[in-house]
py3Dmol code that shows the C-alpha trace and the ligand (Angstrom):
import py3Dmol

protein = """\
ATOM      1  CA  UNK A   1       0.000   0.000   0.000  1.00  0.00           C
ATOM      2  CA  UNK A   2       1.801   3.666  -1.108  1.00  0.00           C
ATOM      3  CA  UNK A   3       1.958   5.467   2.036  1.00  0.00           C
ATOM      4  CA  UNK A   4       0.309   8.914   2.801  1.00  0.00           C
ATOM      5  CA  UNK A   5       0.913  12.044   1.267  1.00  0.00           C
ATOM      6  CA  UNK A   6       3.414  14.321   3.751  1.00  0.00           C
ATOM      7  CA  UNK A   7       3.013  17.874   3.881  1.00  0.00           C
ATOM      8  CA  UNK A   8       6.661  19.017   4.084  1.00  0.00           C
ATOM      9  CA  UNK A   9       7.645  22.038   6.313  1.00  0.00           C
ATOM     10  CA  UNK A  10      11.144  23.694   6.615  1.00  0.00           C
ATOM     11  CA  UNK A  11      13.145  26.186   8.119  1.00  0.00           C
ATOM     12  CA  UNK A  12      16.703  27.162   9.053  1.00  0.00           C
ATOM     13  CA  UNK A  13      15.134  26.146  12.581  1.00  0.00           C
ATOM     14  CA  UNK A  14      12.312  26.796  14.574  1.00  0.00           C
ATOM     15  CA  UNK A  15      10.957  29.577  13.027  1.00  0.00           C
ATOM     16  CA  UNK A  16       8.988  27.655  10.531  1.00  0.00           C
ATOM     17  CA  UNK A  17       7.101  25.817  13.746  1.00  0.00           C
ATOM     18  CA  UNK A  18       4.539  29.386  13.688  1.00  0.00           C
ATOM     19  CA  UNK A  19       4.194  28.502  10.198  1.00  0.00           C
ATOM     20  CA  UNK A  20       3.168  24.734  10.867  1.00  0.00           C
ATOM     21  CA  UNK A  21       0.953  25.978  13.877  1.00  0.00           C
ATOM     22  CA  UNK A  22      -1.028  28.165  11.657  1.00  0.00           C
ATOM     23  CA  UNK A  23      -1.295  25.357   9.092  1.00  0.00           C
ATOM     24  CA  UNK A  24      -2.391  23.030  11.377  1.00  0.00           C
ATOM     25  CA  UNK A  25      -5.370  25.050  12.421  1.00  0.00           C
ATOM     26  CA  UNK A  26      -6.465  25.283   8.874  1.00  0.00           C
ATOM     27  CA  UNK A  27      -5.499  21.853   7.700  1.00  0.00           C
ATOM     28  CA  UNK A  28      -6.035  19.438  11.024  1.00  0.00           C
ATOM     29  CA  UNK A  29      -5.592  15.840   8.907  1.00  0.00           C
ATOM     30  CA  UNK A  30      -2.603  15.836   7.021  1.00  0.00           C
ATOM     31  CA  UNK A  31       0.674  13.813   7.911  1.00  0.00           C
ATOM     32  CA  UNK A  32       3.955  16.437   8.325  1.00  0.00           C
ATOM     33  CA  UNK A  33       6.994  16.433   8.168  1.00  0.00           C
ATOM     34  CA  UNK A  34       9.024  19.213   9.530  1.00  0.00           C
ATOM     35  CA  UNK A  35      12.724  19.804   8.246  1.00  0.00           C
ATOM     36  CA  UNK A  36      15.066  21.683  10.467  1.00  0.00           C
ATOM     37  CA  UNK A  37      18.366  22.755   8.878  1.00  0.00           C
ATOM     38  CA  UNK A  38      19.840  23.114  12.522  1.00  0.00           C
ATOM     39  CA  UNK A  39      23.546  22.086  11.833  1.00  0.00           C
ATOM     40  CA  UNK A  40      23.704  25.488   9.622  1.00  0.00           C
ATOM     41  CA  UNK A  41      21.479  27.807  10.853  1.00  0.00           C
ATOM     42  CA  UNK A  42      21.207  30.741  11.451  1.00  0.00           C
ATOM     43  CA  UNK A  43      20.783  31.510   7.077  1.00  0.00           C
ATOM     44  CA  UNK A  44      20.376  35.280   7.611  1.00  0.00           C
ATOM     45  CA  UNK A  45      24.157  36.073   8.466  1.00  0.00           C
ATOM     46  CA  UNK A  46      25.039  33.963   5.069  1.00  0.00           C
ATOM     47  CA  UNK A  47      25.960  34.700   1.188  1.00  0.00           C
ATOM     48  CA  UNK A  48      22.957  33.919  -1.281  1.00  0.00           C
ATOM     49  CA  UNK A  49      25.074  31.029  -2.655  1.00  0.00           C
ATOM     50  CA  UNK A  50      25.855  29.300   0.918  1.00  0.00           C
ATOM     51  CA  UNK A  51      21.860  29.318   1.759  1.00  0.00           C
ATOM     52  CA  UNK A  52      20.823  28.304  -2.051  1.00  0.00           C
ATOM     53  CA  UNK A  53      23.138  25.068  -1.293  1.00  0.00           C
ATOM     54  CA  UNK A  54      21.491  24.197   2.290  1.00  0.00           C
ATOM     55  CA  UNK A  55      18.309  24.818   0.998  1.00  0.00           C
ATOM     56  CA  UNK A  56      18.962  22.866  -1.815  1.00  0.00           C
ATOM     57  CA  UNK A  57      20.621  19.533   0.103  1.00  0.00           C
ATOM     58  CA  UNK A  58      17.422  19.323   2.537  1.00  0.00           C
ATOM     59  CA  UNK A  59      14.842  19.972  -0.080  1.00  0.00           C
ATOM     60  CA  UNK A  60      16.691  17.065  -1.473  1.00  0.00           C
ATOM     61  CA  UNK A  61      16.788  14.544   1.256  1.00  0.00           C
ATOM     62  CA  UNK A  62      12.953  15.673   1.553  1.00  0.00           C
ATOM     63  CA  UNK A  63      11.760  15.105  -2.012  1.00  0.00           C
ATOM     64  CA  UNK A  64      12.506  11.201  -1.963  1.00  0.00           C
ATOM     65  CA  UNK A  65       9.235  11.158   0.368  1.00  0.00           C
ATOM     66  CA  UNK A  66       5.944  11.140  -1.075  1.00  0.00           C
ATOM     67  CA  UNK A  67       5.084  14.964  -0.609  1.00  0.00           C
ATOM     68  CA  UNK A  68       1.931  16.479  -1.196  1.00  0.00           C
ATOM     69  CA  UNK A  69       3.297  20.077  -0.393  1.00  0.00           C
ATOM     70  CA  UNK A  70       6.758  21.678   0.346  1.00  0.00           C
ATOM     71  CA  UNK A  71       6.435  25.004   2.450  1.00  0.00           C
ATOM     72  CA  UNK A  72       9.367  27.015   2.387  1.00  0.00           C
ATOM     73  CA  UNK A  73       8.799  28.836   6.099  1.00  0.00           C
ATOM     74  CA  UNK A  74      11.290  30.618   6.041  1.00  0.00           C
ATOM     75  CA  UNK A  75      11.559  34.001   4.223  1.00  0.00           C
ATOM     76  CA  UNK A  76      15.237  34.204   3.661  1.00  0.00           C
ATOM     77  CA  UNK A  77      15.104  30.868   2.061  1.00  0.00           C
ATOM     78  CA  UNK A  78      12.158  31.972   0.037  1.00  0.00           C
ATOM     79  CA  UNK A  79      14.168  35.025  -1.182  1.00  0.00           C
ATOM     80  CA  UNK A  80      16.937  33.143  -2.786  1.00  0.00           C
ATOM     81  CA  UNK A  81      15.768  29.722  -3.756  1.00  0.00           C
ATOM     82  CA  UNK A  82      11.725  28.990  -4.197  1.00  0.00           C
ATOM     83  CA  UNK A  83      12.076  30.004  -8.024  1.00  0.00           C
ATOM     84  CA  UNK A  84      14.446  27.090  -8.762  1.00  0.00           C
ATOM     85  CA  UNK A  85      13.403  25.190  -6.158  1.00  0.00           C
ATOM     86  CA  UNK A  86       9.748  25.307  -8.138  1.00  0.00           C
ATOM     87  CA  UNK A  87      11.789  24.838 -11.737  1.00  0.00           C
ATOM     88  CA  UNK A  88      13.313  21.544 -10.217  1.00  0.00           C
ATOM     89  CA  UNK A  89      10.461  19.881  -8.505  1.00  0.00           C
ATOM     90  CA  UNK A  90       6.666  18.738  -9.646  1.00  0.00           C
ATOM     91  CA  UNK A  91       5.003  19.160  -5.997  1.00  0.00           C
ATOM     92  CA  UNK A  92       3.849  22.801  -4.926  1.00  0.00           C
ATOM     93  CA  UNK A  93       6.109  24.916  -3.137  1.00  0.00           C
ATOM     94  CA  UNK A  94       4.690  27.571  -1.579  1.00  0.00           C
ATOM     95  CA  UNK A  95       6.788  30.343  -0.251  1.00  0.00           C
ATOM     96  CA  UNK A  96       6.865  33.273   2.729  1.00  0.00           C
ATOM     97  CA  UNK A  97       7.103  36.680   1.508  1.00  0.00           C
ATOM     98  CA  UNK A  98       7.002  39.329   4.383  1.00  0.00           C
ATOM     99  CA  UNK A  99       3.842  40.750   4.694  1.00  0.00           C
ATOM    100  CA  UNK A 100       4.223  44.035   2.906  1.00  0.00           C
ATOM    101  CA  UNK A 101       1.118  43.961   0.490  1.00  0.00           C
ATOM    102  CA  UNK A 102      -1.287  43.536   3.378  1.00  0.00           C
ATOM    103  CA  UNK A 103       0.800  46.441   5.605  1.00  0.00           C
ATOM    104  CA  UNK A 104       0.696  48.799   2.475  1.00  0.00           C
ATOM    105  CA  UNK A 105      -2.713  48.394   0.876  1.00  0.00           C
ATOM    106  CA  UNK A 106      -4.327  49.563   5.131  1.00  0.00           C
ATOM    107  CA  UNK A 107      -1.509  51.904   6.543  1.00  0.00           C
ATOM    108  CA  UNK A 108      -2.257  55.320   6.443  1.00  0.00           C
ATOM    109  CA  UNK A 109       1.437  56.213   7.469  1.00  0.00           C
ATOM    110  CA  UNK A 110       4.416  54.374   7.071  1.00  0.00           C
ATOM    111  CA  UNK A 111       5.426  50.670   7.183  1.00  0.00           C
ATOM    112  CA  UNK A 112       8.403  48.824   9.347  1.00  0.00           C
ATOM    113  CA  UNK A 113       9.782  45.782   8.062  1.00  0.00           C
ATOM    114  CA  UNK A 114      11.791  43.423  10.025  1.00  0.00           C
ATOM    115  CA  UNK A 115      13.676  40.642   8.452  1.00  0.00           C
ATOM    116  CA  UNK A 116      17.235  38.813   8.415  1.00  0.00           C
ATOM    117  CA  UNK A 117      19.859  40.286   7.340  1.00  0.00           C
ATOM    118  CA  UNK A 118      19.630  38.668   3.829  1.00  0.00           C
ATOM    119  CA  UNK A 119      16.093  38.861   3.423  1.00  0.00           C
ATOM    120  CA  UNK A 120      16.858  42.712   3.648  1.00  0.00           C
ATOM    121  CA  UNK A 121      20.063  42.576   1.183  1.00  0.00           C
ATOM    122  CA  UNK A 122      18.137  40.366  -1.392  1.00  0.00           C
ATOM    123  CA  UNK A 123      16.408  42.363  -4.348  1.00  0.00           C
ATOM    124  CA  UNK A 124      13.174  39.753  -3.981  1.00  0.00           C
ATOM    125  CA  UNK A 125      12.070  42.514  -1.052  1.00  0.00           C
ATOM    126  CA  UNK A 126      13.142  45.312  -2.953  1.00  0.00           C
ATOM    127  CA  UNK A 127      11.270  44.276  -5.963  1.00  0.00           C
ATOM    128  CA  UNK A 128       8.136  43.679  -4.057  1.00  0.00           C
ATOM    129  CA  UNK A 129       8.106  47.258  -2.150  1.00  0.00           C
ATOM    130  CA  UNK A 130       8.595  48.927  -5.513  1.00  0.00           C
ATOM    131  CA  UNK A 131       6.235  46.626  -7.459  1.00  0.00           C
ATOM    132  CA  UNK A 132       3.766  48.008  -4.955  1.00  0.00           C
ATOM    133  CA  UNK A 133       5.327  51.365  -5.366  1.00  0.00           C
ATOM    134  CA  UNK A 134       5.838  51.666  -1.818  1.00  0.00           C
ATOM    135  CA  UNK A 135       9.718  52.451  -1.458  1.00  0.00           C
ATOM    136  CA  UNK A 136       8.694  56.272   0.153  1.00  0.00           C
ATOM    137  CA  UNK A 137       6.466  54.226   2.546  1.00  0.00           C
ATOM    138  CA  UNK A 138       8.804  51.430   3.731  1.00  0.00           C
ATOM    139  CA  UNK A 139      11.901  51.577   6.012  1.00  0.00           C
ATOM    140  CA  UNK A 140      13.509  48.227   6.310  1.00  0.00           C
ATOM    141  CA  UNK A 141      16.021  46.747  10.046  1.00  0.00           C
ATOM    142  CA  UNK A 142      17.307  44.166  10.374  1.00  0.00           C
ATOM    143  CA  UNK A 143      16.520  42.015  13.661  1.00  0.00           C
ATOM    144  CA  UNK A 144      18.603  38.906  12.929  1.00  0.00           C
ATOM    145  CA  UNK A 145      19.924  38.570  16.741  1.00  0.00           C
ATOM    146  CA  UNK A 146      16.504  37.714  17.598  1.00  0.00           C
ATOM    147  CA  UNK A 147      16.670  34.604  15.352  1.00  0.00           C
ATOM    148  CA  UNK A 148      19.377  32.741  18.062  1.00  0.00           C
ATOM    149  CA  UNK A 149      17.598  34.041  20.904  1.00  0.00           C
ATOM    150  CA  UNK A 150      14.806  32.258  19.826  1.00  0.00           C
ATOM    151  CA  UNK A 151      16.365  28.934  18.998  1.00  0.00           C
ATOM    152  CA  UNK A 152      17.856  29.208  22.666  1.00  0.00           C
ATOM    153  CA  UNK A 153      14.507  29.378  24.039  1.00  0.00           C
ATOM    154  CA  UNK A 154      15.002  33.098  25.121  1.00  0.00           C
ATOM    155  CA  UNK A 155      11.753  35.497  25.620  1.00  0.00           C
ATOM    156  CA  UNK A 156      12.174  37.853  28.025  1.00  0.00           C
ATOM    157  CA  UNK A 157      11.809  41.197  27.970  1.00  0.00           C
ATOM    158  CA  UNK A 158      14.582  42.420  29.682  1.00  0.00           C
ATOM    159  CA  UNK A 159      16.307  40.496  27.018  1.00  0.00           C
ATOM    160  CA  UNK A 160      14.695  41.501  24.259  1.00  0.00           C
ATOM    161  CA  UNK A 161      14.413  44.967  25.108  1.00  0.00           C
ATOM    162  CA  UNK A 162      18.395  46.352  24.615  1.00  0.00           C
ATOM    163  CA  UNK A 163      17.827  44.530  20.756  1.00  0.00           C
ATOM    164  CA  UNK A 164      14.879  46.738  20.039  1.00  0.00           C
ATOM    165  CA  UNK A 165      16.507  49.564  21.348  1.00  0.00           C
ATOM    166  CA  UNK A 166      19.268  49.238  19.348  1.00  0.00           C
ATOM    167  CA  UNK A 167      17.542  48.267  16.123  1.00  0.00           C
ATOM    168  CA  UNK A 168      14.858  51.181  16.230  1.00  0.00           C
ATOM    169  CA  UNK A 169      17.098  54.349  17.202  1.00  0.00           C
ATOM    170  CA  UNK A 170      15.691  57.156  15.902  1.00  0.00           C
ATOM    171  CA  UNK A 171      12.534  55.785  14.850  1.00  0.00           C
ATOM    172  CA  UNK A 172       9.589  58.405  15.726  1.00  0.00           C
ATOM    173  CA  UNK A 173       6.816  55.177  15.897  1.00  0.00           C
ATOM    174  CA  UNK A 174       4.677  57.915  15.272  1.00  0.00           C
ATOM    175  CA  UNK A 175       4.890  58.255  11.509  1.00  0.00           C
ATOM    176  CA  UNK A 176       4.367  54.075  11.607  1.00  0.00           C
ATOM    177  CA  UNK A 177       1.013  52.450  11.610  1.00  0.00           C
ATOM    178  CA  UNK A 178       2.163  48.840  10.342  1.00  0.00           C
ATOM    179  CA  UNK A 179       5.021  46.424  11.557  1.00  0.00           C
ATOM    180  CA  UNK A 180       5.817  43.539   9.439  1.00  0.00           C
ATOM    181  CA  UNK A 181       7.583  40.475  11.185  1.00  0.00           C
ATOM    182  CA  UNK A 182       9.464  39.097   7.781  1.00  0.00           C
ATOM    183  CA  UNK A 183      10.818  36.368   9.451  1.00  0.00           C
ATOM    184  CA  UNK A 184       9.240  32.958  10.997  1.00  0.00           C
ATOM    185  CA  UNK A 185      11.632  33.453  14.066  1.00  0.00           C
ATOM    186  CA  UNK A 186      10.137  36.384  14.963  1.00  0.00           C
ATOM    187  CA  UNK A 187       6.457  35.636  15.525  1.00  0.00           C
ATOM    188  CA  UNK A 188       7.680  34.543  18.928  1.00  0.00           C
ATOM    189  CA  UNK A 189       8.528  37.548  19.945  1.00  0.00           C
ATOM    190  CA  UNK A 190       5.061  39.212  18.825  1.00  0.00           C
ATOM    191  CA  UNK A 191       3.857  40.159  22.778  1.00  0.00           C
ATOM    192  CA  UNK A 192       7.490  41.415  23.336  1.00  0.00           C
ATOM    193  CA  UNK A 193       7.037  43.647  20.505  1.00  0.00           C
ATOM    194  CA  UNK A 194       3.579  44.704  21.242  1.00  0.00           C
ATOM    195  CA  UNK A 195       4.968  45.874  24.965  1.00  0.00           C
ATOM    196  CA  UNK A 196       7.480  48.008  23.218  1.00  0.00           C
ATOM    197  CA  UNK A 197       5.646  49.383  20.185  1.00  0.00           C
ATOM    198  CA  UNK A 198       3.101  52.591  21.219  1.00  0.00           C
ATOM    199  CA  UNK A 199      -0.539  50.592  20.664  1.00  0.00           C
ATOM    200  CA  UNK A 200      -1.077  52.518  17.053  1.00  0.00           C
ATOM    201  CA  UNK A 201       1.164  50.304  15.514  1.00  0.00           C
ATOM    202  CA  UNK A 202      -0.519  46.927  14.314  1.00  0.00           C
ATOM    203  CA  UNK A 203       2.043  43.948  14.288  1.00  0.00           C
ATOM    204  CA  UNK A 204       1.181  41.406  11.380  1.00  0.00           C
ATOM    205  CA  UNK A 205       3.305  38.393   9.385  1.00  0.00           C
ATOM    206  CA  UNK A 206       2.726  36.218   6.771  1.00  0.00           C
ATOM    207  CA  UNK A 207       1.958  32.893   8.413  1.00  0.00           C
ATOM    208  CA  UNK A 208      -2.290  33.759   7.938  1.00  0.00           C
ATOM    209  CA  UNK A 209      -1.497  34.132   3.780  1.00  0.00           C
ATOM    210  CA  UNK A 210       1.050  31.030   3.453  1.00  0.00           C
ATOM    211  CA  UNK A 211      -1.168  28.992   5.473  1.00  0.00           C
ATOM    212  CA  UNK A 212      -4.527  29.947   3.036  1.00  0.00           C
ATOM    213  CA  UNK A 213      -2.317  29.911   0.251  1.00  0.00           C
ATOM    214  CA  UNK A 214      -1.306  26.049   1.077  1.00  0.00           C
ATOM    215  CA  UNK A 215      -4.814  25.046   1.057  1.00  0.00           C
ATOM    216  CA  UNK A 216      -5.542  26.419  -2.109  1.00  0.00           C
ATOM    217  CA  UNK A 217      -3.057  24.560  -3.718  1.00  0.00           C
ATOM    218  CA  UNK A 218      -3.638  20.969  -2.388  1.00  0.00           C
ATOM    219  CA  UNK A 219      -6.604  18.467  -1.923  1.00  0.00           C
ATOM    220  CA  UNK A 220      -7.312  18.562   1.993  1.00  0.00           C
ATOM    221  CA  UNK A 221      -7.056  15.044   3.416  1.00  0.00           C
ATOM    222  CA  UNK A 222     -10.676  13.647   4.910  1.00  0.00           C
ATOM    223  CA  UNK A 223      -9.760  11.103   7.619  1.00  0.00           C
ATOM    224  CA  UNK A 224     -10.502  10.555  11.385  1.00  0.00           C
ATOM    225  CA  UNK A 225      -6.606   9.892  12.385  1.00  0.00           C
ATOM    226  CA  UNK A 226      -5.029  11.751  14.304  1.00  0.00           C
ATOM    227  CA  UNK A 227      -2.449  14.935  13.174  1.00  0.00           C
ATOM    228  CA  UNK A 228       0.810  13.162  12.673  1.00  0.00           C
ATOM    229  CA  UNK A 229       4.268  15.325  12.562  1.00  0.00           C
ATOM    230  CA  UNK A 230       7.608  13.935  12.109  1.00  0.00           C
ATOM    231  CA  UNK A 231      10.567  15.891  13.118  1.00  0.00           C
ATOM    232  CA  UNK A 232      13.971  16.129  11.553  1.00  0.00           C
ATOM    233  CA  UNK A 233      17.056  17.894  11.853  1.00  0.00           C
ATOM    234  CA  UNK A 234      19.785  17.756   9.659  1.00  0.00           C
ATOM    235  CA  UNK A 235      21.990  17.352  12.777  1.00  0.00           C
ATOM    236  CA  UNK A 236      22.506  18.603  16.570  1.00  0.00           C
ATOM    237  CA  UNK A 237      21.211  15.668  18.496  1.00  0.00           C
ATOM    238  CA  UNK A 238      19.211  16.763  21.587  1.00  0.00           C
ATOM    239  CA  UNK A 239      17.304  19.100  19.577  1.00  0.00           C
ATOM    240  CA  UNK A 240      14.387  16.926  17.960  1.00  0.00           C
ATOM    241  CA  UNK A 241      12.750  16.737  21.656  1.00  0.00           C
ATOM    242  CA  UNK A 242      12.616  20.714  21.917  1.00  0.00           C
ATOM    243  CA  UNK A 243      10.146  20.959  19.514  1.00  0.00           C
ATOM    244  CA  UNK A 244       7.364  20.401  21.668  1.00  0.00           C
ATOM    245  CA  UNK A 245       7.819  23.334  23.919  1.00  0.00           C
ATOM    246  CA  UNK A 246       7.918  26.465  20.710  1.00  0.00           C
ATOM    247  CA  UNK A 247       4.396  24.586  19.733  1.00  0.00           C
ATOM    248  CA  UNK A 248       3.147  25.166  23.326  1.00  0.00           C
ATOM    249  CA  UNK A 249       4.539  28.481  23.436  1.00  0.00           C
ATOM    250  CA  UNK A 250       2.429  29.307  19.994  1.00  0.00           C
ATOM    251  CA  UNK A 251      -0.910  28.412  21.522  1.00  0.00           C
ATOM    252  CA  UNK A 252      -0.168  31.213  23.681  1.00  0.00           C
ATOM    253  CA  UNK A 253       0.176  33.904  21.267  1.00  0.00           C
TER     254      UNK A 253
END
"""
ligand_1 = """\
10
DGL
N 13.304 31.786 9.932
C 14.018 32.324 8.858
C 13.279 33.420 8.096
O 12.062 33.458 8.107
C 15.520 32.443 8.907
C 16.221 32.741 10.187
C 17.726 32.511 10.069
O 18.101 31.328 10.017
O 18.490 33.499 10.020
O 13.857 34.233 7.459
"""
view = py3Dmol.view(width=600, height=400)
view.addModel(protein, "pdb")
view.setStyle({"model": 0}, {"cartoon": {"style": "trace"}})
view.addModel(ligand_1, "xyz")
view.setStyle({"model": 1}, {"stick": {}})
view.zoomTo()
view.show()
């Protein structure tokens, strides 16, 4: 008997787990498989060509399972690979893209967008603000040290705080009415941000449109078993069990 279609999931880490929980919600019976490239993360501190490879290698080891779906959660691996990626393989890949679009087409002022450092560097973002010929509206930072705090399991705010300090000197939040988390790492740190940003600014991300986006694409399973997800790292053992706890943590938010 062929086994059951996986939806495949993947990040640098686990970022892509706020993409999964927002799938989940939307699609409740599909088997998943989530890919964490762990043993070279973080991608946002690396050249285009370095990430293109990792992506590359795990998209790889996943495509000799039966996949329904790939989701690329992860915007910086989104901005340099999912147009190959989709030239190379016959199963739908569906990509992040930071949620400018949304941010624009409502904000009445201006629009923050926080991503990796590559996400920020790569002309896919560029291309997008000035497709929606936004670049007067958008001001771009870079929060990338947030991506290791997360994958160390580190939320507080007295933490936190000195980062977003740093990162948004001499913004006046009161020409902003939008802040868009473009990157899956960050969605963790959505109450943090929402203590430190004045309570005009609305915080949204991209999980909501790659989630709806998924289902579009695919046949939704009908069956009475229970959600399945597999977990896999490309290495650091110890890490497959931690999982669990960012999950947990996403009910929450
Ligand atoms: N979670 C990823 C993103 O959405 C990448 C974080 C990293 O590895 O730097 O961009």
């Amino acid at each position: 008997m062929k086994s059951r279609q996986q939806i495949a999931v993947f990040d640098s880490g686990i970022g892509g787990l706020s993409v999964l929980h927002e799938i989940i919600k939307q699609l409740p019976s599909e088997q998943y498989v989530y890919y964490a490239d762990t043993d070279h993360l973080p991608y946002g501190t690396k050249t285009k060509s370095e990430i293109f490879d990792c992506v590359n290698r795990s998209v790889r080891s996943l495509a000799s399972r039966n996949l329904k779906a790939l989701v690329l959660a992860c915007n910086t691996a989104t901005s340099v690979a999912v147009n190959e990626l989709r030239a190379q393989y016959d199963f739908p890949i569906i990509g992040m893209e930071p949620a400018v679009k949304p941010a624009i087409e409502s904000s009445k002022k201006q629009v923050m967008v926080c991503a990796t450092d590559r996400t920020i560097q790569e002309p896919k973002l560029h291309n997008l603000i000035t497709n929606l010929d936004a670049d007067a509206k958008v001001e771009l930072r870079s929060l990338q040290p947030l991506v290791l705090l997360a994958e160390d399991f580190v939320f507080d705010y007295d933490r936190i705080y000195p980062i977003l300090e740093k990162t948004f000197k001499n913004v006046d939040w009161n020409n902003f009415d939008y802040l868009v988390l473009g990157c899956t790492h960050f969605i963790y740190y959505k109450v943090a941000m929402s203590y430190y940003l004045p309570p005009s600014v609305k915080i949204i991300d991209g999980n909501l449109g790659t989630a709806n986006r998924l289902r579009s694409l695919i046949q939704p399973s009908v069956t009475n078993e229970a959600l399945q997800i597999e977990y896999l790292t490309s290495g650091r053992v110890g890490k497959l069990n931690q999982f669990e706890p960012y999950l947990e943590l996403l009910d929450s938010i």
